[in-house]
PDB file of N, CA, C and O in Angstrom:
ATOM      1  N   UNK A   1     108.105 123.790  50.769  1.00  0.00           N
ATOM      2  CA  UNK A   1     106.724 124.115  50.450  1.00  0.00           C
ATOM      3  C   UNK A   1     106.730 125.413  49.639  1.00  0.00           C
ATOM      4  O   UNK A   1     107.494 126.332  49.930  1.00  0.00           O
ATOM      5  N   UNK A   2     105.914 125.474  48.671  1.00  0.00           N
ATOM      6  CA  UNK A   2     106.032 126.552  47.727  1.00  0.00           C
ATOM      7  C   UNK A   2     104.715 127.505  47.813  1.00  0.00           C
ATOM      8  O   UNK A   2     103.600 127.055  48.080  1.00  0.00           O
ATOM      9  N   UNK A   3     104.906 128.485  47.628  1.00  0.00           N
ATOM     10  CA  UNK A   3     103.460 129.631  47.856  1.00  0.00           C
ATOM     11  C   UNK A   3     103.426 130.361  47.099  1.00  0.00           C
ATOM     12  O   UNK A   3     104.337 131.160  46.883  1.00  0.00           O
ATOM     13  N   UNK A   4     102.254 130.291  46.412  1.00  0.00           N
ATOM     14  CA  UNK A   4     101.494 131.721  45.213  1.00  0.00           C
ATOM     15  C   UNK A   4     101.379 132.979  46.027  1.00  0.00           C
ATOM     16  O   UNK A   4     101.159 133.086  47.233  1.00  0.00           O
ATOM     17  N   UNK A   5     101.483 133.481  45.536  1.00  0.00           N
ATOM     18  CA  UNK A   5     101.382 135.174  45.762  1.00  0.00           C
ATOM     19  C   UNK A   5     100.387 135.902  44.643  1.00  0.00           C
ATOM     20  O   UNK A   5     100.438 135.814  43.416  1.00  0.00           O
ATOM     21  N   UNK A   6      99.530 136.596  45.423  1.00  0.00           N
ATOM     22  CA  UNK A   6      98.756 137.111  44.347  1.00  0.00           C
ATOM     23  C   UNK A   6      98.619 138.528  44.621  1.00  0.00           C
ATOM     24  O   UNK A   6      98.670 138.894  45.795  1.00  0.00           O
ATOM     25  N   UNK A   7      98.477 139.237  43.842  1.00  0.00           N
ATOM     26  CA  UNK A   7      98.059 140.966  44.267  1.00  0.00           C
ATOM     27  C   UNK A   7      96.656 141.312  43.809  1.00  0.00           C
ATOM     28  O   UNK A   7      96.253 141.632  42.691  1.00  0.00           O
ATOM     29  N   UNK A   8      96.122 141.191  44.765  1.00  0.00           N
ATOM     30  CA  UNK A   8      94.477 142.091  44.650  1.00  0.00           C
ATOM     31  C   UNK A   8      93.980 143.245  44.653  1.00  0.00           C
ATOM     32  O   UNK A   8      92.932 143.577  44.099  1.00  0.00           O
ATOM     33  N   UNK A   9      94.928 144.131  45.470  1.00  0.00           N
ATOM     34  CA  UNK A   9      94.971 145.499  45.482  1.00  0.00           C
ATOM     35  C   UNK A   9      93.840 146.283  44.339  1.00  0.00           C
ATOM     36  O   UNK A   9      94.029 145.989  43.159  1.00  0.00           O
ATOM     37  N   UNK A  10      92.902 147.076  44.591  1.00  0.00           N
ATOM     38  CA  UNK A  10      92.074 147.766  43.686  1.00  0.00           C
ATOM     39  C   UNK A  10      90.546 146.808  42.997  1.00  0.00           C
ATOM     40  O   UNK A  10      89.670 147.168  42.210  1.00  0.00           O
ATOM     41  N   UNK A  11      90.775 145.498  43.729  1.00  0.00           N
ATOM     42  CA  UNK A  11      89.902 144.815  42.904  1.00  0.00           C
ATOM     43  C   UNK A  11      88.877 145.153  44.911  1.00  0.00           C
ATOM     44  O   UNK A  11      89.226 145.424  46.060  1.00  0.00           O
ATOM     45  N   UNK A  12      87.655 144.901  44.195  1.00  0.00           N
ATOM     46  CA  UNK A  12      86.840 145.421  44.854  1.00  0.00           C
ATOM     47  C   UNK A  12      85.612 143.664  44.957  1.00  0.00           C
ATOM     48  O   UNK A  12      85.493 142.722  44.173  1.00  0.00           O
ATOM     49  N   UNK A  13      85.033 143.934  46.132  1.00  0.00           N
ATOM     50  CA  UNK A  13      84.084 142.364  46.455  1.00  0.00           C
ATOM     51  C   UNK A  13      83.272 142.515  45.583  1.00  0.00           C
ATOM     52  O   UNK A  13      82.849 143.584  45.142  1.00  0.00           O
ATOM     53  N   UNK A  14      82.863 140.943  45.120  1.00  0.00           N
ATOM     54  CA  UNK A  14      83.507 139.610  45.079  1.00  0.00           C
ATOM     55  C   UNK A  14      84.908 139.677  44.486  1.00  0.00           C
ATOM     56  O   UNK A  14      85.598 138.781  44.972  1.00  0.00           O
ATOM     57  N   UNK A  15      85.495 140.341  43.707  1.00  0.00           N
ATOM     58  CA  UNK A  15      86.723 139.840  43.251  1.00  0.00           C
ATOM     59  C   UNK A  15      88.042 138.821  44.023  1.00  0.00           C
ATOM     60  O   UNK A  15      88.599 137.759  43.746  1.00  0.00           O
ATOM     61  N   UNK A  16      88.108 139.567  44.821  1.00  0.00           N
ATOM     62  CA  UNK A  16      89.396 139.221  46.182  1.00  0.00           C
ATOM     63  C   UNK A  16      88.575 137.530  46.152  1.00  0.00           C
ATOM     64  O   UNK A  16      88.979 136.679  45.360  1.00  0.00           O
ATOM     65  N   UNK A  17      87.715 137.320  46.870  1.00  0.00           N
ATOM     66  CA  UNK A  17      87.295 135.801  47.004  1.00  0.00           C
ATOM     67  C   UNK A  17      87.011 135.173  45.574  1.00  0.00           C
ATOM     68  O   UNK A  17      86.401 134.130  45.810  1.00  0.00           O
ATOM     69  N   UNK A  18      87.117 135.269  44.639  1.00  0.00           N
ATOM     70  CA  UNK A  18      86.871 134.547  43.275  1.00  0.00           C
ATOM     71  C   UNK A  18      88.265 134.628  42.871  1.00  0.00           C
ATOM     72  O   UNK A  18      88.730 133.666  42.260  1.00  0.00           O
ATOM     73  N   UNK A  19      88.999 135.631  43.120  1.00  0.00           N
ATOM     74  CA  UNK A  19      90.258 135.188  42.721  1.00  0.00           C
ATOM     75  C   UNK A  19      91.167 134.135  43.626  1.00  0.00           C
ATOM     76  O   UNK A  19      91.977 133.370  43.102  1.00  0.00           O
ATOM     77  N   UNK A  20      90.990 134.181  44.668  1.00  0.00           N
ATOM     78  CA  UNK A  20      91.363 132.942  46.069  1.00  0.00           C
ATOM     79  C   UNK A  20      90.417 132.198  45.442  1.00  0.00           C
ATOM     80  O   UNK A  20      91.186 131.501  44.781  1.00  0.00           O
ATOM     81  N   UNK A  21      89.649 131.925  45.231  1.00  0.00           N
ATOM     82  CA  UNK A  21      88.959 130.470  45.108  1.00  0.00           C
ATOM     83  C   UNK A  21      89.799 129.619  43.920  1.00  0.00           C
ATOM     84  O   UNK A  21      90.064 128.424  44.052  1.00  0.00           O
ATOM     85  N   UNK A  22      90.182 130.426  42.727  1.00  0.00           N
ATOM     86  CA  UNK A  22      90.131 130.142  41.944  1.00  0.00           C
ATOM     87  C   UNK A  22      92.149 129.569  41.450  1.00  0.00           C
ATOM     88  O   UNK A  22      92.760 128.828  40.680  1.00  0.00           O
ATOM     89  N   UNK A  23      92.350 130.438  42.414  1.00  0.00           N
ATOM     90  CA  UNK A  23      93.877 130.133  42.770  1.00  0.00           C
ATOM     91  C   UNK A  23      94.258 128.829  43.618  1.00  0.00           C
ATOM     92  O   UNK A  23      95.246 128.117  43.441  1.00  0.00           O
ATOM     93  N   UNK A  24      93.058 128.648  44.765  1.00  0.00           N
ATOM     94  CA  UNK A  24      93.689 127.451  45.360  1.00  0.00           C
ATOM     95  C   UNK A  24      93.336 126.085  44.815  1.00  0.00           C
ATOM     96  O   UNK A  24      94.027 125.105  45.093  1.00  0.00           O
ATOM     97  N   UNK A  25      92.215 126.009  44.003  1.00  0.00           N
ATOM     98  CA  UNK A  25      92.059 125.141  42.694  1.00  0.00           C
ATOM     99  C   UNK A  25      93.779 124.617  42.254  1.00  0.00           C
ATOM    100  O   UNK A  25      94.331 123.517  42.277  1.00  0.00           O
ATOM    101  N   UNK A  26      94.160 125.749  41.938  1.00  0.00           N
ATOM    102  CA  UNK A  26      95.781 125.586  41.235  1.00  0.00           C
ATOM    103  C   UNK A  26      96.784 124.926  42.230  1.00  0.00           C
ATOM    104  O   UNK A  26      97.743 124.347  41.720  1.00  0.00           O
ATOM    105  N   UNK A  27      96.694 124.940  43.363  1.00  0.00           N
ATOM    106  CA  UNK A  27      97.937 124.448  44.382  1.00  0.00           C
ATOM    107  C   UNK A  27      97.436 123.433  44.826  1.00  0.00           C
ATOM    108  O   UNK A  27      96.248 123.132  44.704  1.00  0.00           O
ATOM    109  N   UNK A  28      98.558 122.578  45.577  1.00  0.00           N
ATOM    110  CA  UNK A  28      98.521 121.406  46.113  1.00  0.00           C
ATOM    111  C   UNK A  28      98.280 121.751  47.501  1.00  0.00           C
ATOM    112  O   UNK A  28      98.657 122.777  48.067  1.00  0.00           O
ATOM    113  N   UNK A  29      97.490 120.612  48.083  1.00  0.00           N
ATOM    114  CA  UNK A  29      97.132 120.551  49.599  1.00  0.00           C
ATOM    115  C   UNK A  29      98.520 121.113  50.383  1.00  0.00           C
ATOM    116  O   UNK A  29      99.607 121.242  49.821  1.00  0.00           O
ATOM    117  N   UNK A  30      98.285 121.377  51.607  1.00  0.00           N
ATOM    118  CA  UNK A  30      99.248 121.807  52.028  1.00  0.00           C
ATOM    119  C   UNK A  30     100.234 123.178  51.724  1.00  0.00           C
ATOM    120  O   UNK A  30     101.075 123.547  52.543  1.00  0.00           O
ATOM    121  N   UNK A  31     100.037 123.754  50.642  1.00  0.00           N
ATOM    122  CA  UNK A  31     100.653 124.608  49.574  1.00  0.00           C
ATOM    123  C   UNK A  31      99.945 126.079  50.161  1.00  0.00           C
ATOM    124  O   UNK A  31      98.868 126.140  50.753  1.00  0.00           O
ATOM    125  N   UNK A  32     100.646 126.981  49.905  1.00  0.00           N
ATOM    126  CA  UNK A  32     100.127 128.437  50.824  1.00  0.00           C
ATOM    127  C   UNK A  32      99.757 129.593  49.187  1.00  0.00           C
ATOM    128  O   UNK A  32     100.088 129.544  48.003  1.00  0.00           O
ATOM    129  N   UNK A  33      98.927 130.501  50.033  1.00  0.00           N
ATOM    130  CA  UNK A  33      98.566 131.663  48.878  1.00  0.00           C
ATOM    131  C   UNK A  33      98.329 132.611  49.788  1.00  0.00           C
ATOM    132  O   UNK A  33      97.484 132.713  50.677  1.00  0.00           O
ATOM    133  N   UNK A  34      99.606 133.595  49.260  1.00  0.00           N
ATOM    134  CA  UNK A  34      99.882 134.656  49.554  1.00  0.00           C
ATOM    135  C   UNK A  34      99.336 135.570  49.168  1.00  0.00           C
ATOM    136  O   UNK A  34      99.335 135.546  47.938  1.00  0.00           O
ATOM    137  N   UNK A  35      98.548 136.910  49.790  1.00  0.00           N
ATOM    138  CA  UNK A  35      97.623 137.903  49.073  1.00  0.00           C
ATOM    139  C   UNK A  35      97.514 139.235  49.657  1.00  0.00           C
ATOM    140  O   UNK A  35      97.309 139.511  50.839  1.00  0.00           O
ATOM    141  N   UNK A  36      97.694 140.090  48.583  1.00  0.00           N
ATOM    142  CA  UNK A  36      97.663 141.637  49.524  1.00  0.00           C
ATOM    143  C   UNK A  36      96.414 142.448  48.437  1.00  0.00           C
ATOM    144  O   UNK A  36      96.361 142.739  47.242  1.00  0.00           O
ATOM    145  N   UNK A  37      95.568 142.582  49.562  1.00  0.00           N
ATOM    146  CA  UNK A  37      94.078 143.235  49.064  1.00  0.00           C
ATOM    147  C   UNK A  37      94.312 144.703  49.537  1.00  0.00           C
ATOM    148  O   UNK A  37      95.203 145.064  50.306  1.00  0.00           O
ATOM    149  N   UNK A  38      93.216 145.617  48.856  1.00  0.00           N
ATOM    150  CA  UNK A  38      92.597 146.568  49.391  1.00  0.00           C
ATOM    151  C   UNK A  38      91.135 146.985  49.790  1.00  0.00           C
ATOM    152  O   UNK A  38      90.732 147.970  50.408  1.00  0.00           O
ATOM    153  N   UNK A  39      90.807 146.458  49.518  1.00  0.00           N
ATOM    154  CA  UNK A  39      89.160 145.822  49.854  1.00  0.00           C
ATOM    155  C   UNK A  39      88.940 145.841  51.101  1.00  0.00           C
ATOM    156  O   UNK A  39      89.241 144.692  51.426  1.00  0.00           O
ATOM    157  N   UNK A  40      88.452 146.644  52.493  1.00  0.00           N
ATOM    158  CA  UNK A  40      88.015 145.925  53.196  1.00  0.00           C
ATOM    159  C   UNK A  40      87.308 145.036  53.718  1.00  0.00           C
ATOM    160  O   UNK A  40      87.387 144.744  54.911  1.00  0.00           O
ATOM    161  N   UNK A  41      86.557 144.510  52.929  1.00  0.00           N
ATOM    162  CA  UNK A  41      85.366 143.873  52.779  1.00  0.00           C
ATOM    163  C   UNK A  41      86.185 142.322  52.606  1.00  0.00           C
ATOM    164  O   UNK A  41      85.495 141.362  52.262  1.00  0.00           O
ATOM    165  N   UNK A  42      87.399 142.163  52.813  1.00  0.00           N
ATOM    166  CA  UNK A  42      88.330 140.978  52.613  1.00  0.00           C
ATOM    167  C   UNK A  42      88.406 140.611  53.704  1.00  0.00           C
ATOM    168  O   UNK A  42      88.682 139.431  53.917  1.00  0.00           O
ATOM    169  N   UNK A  43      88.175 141.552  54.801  1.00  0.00           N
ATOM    170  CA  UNK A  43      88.381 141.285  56.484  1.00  0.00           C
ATOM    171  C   UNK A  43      87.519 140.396  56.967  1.00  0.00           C
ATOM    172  O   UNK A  43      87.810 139.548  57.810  1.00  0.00           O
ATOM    173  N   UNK A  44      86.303 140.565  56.399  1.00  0.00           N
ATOM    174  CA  UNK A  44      84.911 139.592  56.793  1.00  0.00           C
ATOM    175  C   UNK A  44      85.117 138.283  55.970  1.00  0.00           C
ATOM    176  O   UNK A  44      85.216 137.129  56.386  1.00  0.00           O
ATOM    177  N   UNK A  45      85.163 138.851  54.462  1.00  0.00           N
ATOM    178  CA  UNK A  45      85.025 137.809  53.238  1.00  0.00           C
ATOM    179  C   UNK A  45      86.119 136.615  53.099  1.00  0.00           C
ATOM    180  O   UNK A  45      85.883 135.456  52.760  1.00  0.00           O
ATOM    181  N   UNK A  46      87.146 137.080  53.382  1.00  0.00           N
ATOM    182  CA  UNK A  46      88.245 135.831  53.693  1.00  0.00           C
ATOM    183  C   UNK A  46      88.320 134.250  54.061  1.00  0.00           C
ATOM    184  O   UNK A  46      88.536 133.154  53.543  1.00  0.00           O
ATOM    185  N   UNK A  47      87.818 135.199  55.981  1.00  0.00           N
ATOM    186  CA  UNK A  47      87.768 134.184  56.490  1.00  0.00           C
ATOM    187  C   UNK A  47      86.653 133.224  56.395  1.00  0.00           C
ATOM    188  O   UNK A  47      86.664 131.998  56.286  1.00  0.00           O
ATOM    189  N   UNK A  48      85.396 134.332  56.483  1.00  0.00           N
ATOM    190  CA  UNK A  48      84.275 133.168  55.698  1.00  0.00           C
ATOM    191  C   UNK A  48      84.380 132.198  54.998  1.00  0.00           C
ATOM    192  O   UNK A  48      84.173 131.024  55.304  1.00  0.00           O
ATOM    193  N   UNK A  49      84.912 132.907  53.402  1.00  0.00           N
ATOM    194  CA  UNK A  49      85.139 131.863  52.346  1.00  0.00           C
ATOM    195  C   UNK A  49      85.878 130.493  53.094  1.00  0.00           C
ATOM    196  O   UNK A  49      85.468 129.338  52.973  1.00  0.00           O
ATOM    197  N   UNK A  50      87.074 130.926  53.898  1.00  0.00           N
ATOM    198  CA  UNK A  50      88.299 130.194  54.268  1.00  0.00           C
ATOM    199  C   UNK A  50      87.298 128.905  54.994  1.00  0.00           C
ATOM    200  O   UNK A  50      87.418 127.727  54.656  1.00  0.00           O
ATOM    201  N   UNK A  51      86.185 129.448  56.173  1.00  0.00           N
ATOM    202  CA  UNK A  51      85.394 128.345  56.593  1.00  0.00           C
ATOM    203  C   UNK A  51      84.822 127.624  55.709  1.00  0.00           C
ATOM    204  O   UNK A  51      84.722 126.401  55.611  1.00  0.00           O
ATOM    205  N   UNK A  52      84.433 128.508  55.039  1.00  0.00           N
ATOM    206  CA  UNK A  52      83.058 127.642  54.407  1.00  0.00           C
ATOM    207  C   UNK A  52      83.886 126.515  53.196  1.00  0.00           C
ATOM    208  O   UNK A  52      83.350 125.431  52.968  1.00  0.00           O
ATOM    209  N   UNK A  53      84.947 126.822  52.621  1.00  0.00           N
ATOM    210  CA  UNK A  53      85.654 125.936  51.246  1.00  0.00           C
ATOM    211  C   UNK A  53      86.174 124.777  52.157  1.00  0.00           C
ATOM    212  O   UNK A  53      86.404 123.605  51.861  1.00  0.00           O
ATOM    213  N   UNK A  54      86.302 125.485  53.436  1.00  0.00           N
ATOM    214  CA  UNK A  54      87.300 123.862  54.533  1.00  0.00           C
ATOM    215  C   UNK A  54      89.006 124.087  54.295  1.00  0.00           C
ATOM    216  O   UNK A  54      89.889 123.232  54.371  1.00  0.00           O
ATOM    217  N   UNK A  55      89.084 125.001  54.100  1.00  0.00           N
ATOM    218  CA  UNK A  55      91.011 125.860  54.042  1.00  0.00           C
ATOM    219  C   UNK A  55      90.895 126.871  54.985  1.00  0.00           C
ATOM    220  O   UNK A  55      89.960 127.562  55.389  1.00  0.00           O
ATOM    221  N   UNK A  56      92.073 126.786  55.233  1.00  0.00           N
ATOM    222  CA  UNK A  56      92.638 127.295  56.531  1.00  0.00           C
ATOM    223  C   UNK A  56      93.422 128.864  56.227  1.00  0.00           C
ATOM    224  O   UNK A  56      94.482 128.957  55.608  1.00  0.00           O
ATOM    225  N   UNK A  57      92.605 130.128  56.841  1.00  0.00           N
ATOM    226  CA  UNK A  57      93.293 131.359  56.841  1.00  0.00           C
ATOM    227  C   UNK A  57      94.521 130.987  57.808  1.00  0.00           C
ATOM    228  O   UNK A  57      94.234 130.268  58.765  1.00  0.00           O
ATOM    229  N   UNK A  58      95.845 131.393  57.667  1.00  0.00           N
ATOM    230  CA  UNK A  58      96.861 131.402  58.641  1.00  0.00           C
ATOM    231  C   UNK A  58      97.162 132.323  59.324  1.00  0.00           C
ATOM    232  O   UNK A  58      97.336 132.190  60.535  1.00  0.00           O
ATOM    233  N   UNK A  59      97.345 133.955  58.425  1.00  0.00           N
ATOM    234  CA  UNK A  59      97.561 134.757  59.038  1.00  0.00           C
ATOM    235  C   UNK A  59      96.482 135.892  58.049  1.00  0.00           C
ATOM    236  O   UNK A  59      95.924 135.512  57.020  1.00  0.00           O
ATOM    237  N   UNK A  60      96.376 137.040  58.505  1.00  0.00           N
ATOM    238  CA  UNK A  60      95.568 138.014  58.096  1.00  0.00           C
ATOM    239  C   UNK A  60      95.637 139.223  58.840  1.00  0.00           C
ATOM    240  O   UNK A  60      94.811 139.291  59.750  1.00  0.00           O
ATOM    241  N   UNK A  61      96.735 140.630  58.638  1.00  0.00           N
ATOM    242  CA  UNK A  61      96.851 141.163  58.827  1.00  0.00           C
ATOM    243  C   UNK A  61      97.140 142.852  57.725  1.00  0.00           C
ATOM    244  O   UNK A  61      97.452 142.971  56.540  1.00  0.00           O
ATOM    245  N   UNK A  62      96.803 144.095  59.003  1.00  0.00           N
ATOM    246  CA  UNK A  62      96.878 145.461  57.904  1.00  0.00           C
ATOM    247  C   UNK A  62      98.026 145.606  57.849  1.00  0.00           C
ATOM    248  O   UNK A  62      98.739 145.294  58.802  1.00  0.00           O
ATOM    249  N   UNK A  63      98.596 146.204  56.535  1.00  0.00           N
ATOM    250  CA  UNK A  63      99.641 146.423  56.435  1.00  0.00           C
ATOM    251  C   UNK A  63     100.546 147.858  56.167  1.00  0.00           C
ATOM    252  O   UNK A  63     101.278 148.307  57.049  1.00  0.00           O
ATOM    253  N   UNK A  64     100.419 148.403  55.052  1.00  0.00           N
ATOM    254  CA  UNK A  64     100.666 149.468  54.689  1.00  0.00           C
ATOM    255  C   UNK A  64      99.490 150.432  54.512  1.00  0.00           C
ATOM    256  O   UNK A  64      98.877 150.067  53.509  1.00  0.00           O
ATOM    257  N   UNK A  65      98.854 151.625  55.122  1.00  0.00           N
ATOM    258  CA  UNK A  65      97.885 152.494  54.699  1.00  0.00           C
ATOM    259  C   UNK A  65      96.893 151.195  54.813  1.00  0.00           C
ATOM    260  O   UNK A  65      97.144 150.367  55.689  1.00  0.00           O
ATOM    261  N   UNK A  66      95.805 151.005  53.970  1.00  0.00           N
ATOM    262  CA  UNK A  66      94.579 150.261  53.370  1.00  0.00           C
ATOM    263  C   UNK A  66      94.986 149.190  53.209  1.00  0.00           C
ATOM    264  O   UNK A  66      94.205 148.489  53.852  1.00  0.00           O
ATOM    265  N   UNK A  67      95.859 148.436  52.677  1.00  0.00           N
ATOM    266  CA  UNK A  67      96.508 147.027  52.267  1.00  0.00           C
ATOM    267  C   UNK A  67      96.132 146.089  53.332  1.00  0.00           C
ATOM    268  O   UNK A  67      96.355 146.454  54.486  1.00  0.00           O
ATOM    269  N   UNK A  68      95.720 145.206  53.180  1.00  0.00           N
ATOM    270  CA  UNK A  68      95.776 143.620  53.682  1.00  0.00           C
ATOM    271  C   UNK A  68      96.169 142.764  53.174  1.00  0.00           C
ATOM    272  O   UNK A  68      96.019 142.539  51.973  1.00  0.00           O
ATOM    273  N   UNK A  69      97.125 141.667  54.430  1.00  0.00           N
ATOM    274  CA  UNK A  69      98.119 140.995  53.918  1.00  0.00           C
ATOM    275  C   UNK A  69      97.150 139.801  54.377  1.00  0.00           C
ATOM    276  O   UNK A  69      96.406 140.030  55.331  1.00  0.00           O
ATOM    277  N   UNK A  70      97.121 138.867  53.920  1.00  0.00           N
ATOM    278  CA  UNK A  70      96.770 137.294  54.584  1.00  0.00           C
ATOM    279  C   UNK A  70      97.034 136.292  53.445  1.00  0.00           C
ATOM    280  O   UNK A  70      97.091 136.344  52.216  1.00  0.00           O
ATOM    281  N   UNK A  71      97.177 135.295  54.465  1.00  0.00           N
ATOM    282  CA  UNK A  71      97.799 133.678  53.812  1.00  0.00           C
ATOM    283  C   UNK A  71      96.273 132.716  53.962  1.00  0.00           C
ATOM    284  O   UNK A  71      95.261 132.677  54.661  1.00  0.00           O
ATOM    285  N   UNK A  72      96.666 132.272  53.230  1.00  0.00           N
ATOM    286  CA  UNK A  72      95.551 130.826  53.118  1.00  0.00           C
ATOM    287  C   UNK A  72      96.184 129.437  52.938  1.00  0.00           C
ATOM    288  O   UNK A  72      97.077 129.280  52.105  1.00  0.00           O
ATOM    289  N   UNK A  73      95.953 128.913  53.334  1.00  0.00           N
ATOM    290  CA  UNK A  73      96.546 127.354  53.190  1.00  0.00           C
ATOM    291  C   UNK A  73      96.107 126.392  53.128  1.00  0.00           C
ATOM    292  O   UNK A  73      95.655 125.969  54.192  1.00  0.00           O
ATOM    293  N   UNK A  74      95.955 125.364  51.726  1.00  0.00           N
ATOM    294  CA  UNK A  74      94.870 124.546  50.587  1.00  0.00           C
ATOM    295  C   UNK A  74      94.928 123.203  52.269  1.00  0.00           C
ATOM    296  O   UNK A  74      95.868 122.720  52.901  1.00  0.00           O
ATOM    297  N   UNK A  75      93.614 123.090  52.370  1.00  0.00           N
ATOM    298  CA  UNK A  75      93.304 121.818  53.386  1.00  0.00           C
ATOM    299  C   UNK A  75      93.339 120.601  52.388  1.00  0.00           C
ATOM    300  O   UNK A  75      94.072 119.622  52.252  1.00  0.00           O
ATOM    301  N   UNK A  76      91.772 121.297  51.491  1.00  0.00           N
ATOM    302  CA  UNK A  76      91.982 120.303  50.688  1.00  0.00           C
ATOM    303  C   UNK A  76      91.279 120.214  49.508  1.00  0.00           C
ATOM    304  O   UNK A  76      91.476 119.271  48.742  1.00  0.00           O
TER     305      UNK A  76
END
């Protein structure tokens, strides 16, 4: 299984969710997207989006200083 990686870092809301939206368009079901934000506003906005599109957040955690790490994974 293969996974995008994207860096969001500095992009500020909406960006972080328009760029995930627009990325998992690009992958196949099943297929993961990897993402490290600085936004907190990604903490709320994520998982929302993640409900509301019908894809699955996997993991979502802080990482370094401000950074957030989380995976998404295309349902469908």
């Amino acid at each position: 299984m293969s996974s995008t990686v994207l860096d969001l870092k500095g992009l500020m809301c909406p960006l972080p969710v328009v760029k995930i939206a627009n990325a998992i368009k690009k992958v196949e079901i099943g297929e993961l997207i990897e993402a490290t934000a600085s936004d907190p506003g990604v903490l709320a906005d994520i998982p929302a989006w993640a409900r509301s599109s019908g894809n699955e957040l996997v993991t979502m955690e802080k990482v370094e200083g401000k950074v957030i790490r989380f995976v998404v994974k295309r349902i469908r």
